[in-house]
C-alpha positions in Angstrom: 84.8 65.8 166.5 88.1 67.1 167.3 89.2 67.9 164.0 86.1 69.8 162.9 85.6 71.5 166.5 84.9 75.6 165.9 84.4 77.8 168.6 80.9 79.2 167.5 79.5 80.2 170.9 81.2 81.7 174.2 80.2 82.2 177.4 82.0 84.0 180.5 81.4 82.1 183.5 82.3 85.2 186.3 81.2 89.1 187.2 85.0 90.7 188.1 87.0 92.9 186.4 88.8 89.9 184.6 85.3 88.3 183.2 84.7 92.1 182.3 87.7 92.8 180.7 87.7 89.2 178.8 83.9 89.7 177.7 85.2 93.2 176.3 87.9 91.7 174.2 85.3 89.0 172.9 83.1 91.7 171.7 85.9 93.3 169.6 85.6 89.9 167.4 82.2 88.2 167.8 78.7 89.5 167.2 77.0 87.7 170.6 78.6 86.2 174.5 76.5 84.3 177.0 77.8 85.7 180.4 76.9 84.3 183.3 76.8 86.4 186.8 75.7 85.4 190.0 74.0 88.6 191.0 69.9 89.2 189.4 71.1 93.1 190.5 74.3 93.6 189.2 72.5 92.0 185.4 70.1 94.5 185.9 71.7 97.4 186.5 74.4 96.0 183.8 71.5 96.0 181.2 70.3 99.6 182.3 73.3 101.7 182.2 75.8 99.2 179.7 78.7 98.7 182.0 79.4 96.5 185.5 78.0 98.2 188.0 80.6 96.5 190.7 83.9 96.3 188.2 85.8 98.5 185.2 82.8 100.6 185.4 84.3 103.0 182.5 84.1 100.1 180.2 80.8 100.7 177.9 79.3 97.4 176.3 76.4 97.0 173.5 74.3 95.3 175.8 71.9 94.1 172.7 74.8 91.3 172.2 75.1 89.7 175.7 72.5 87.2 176.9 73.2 87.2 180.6 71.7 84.5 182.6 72.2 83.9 186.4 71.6 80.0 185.3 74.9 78.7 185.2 73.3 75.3 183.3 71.7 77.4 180.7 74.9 79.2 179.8 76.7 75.7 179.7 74.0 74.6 177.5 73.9 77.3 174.7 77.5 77.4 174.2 80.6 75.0 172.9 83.6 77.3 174.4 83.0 78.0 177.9 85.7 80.3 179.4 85.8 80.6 183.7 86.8 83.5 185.4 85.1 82.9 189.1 87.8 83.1 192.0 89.2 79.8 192.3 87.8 79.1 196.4 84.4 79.8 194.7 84.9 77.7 191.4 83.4 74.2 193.1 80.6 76.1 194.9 79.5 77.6 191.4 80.0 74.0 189.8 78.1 72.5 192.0 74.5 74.5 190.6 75.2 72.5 187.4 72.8 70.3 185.8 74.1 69.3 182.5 77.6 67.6 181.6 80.8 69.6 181.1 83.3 67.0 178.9 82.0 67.9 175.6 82.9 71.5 176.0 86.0 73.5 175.2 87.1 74.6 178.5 89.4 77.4 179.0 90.3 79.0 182.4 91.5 82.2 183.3 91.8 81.7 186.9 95.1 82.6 188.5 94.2 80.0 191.8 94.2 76.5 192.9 91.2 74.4 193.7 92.5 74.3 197.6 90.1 71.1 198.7 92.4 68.6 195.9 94.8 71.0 195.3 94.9 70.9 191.6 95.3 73.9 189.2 92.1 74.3 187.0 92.8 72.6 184.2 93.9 69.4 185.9 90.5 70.2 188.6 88.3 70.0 185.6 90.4 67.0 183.6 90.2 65.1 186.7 86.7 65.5 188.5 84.3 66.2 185.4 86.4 63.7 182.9 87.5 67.1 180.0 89.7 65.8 177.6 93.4 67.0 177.9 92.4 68.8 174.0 89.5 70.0 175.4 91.4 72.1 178.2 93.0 75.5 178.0 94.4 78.4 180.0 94.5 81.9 179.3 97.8 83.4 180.6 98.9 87.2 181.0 101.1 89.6 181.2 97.4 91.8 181.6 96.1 93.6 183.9 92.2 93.7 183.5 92.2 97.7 184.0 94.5 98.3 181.1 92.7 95.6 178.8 89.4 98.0 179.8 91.6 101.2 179.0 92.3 99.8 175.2 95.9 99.8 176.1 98.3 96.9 174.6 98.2 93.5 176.0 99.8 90.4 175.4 98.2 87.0 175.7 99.1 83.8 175.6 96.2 80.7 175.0 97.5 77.3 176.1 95.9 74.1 175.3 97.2 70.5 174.0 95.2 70.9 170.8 97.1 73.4 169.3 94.0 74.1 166.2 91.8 75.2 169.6 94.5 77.3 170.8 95.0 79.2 167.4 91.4 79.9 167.2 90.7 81.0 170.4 93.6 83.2 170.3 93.0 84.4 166.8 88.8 85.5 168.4 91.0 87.2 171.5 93.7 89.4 169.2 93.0 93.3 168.1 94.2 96.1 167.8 95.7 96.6 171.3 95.7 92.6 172.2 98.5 90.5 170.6 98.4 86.8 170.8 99.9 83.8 170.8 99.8 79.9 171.8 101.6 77.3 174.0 101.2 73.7 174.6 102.4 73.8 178.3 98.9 74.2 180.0 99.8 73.2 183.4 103.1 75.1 183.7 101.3 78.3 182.8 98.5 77.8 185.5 101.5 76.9 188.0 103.7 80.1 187.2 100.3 82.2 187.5 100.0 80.4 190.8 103.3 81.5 192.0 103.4 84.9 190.7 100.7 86.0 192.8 102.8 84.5 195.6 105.4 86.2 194.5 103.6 89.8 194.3 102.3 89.0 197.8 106.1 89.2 198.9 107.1 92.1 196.7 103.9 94.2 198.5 105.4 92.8 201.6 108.8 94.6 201.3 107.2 97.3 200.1 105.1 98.1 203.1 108.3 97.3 205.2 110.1 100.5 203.0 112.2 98.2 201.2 114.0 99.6 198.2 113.6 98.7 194.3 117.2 97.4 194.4 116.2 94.8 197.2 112.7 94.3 194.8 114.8 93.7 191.5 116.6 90.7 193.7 113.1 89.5 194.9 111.9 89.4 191.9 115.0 87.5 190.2 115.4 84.8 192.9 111.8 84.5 192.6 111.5 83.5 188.5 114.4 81.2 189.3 112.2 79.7 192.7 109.3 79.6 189.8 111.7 77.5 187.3 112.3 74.8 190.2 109.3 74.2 191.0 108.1 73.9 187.2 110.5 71.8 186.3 110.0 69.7 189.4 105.6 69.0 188.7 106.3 68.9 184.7 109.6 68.8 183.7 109.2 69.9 180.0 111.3 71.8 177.6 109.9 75.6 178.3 111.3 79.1 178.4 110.8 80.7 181.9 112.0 84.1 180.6 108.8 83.8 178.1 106.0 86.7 178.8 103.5 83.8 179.9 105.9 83.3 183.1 108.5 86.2 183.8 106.4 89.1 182.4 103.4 87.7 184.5 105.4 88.0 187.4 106.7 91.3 186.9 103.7 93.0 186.6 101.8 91.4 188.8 104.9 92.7 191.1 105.3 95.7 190.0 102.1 97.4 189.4 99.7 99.1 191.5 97.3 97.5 190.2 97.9 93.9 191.3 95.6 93.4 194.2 98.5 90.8 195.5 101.0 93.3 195.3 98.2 95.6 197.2 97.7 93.0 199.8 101.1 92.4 200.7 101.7 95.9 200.8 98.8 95.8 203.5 100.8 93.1 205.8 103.8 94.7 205.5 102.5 98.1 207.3 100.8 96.2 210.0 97.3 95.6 208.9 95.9 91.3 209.8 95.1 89.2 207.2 91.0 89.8 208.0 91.5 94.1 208.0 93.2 93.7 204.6 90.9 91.6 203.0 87.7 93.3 203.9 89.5 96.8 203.1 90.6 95.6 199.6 86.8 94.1 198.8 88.3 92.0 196.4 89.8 88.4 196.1 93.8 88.3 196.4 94.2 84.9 195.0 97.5 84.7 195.8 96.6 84.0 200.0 94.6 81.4 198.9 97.8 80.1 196.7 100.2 80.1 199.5 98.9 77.6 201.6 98.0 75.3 198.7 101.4 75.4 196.7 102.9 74.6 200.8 100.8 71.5 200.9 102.0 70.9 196.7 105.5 71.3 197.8 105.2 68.7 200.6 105.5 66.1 198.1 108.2 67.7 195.6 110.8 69.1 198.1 111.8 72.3 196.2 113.6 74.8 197.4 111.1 77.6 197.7 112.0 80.1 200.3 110.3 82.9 199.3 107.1 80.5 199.5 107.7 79.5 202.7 108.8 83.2 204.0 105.1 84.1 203.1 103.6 81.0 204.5 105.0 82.2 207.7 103.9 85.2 207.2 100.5 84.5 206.4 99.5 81.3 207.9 102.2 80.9 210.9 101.7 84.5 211.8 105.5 85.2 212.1 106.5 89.0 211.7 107.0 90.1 208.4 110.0 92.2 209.4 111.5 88.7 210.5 110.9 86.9 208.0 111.8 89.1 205.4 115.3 89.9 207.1 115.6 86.2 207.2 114.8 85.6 203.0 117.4 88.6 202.6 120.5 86.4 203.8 119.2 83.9 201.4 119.9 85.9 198.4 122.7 87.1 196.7 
């Protein structure tokens, strides 16, 4: 079976912008997606008017090649490559509607979050509780924003999974004009560095909102890819290139860019707003809040040095003053 796997049919599993802007890319290659959404509305008014009503609502989609179902089973059941984009504190709650068996299928996650109840990354959440075969598991890693994928403008991908035949061809489906690919075997360092780096952006949007400079941001964001590389080589100590677009140019622009809702997030903290006024003004999920506390409890066991980690876990969680702790993480540096 695994030597004659091909990916025939696809479905999205997931209505944001990242399920949008993945389902766009698909439809560059293949003639048909699944695409599962939650919502009976947001399907409907998808089908009337050919875009998300709720996300990238500029992007225009042939609406005759999506079946869109608000059965998650169903989508499951049509489709040998099932690719999940849900928010990662909503993955289990979705999971648990299922009625059919999940080990048979190629699955590949594009969720940037950690399952907080075991705290596992994705690939290891779905290896471990519904048995998916290490071959049978893959990640899809940035640098991308999903505005810019919607915009047409060029992205770079990376498609991580042991079986490196899967990874080829799901990369080859994802690749156009404006996407470029390529593949890695290191599955679970990817998901960990996309962990992080929300982390990470959360801090930078931090300083940000405390008027911190870009010189002070440029050291952030170095002591942070080398707090990354600890920690990576700590949970799976294997030969891999932090510097690599998969890890460092993740980070940066989830950092950098306006239009990381981390970044957006910590920028919120940092000029006084609580963690509840920030999250209902944003109206979207900033993964990397979620991240925080579970990479703290992940870190219990492997003792790295990760202050920038714990400076936002004080932030966030202890309720410390950002001002504080960020004066405190700027002796740290050098």
């Amino acid at each position: 079976m695994e030597q004659s796997f091909q990916i025939k049919k696809i479905a999205v599993i997931g209505g944001g912008s990242w399920a949008t802007a993945i389902a766009k890319m698909l439809l560059e290659k293949v003639d048909h997606i699944y695409w599962y959404i939650r919502r009976d509305d947001q399907i409907e008014a998808f089908k009337r008017t050919g875009r998300n009503p709720s996300y990238l609502t500029d992007a225009l989609f042939d609406v005759s090649k999506i079946s869109f179902t608000t059965d998650l089973t169903e989508a499951v059941k049509q489709c040998d490559t099932l690719i999940f984009v849900i928010p990662s504190p909503y993955l289990r709650n979705h999971l648990r509607k299922l009625r059919t068996k999940l080990n048979d299928k190629f699955i590949i996650t594009a969720i940037k979050g950690i399952i907080a109840e075991e705290n596992l990354v994705c690939s290891e959440f779905f290896r471990q509780i519904y048995n998916v075969p290490d071959d049978f598991c893959g990640v899809l890693a940035g640098p991308s924003h999903a505005e810019e994928v919607a915009y047409g403008r060029l992205t770079y991908l990376t498609v991580g999974c042991a079986d490196e035949k899967k990874a080829t061809q799901f990369a080859e489906i994802l690749s156009s004009s404006y996407v470029k690919t390529k593949t890695s075997a290191d599955v679970v360092g990817i998901e960990y560095a996309a962990v992080l780096k929300n982390v990470y952006a959360i801090s930078a949007g931090i300083c940000y909102g405390l008027k911190y400079g870009d010189n002070f941001l440029a050291v952030l964001i170095a002591n942070a890819v080398q707090e990354m590389n600890r920690f990576l080589k700590a949970v799976y100590p294997i030969e891999r290139n932090v510097y690599d677009s998969a890890y460092l140019g993740d980070l940066l622009v989830t950092g950098y860019s306006n239009f990381s809702r981390n970044r957006v997030f910590g920028t919120m903290i940092g000029r006084g707003y609580s963690i509840k006024s920030a999250q209902i003004e944003m109206q979207m999920i900033a993964e990397g809040y979620y991240a925080t506390k579970c990479m703290k409890e992940i870190n219990k066991h492997f003792r790295v040095e990760m202050p920038i980690l714990d400076a936002v876990y004080n932030i966030l969680y202890n309720r410390q003053s950002p001002a504080h702790e960020i004066s405190l993480l700027t002796e740290k540096f050098r």
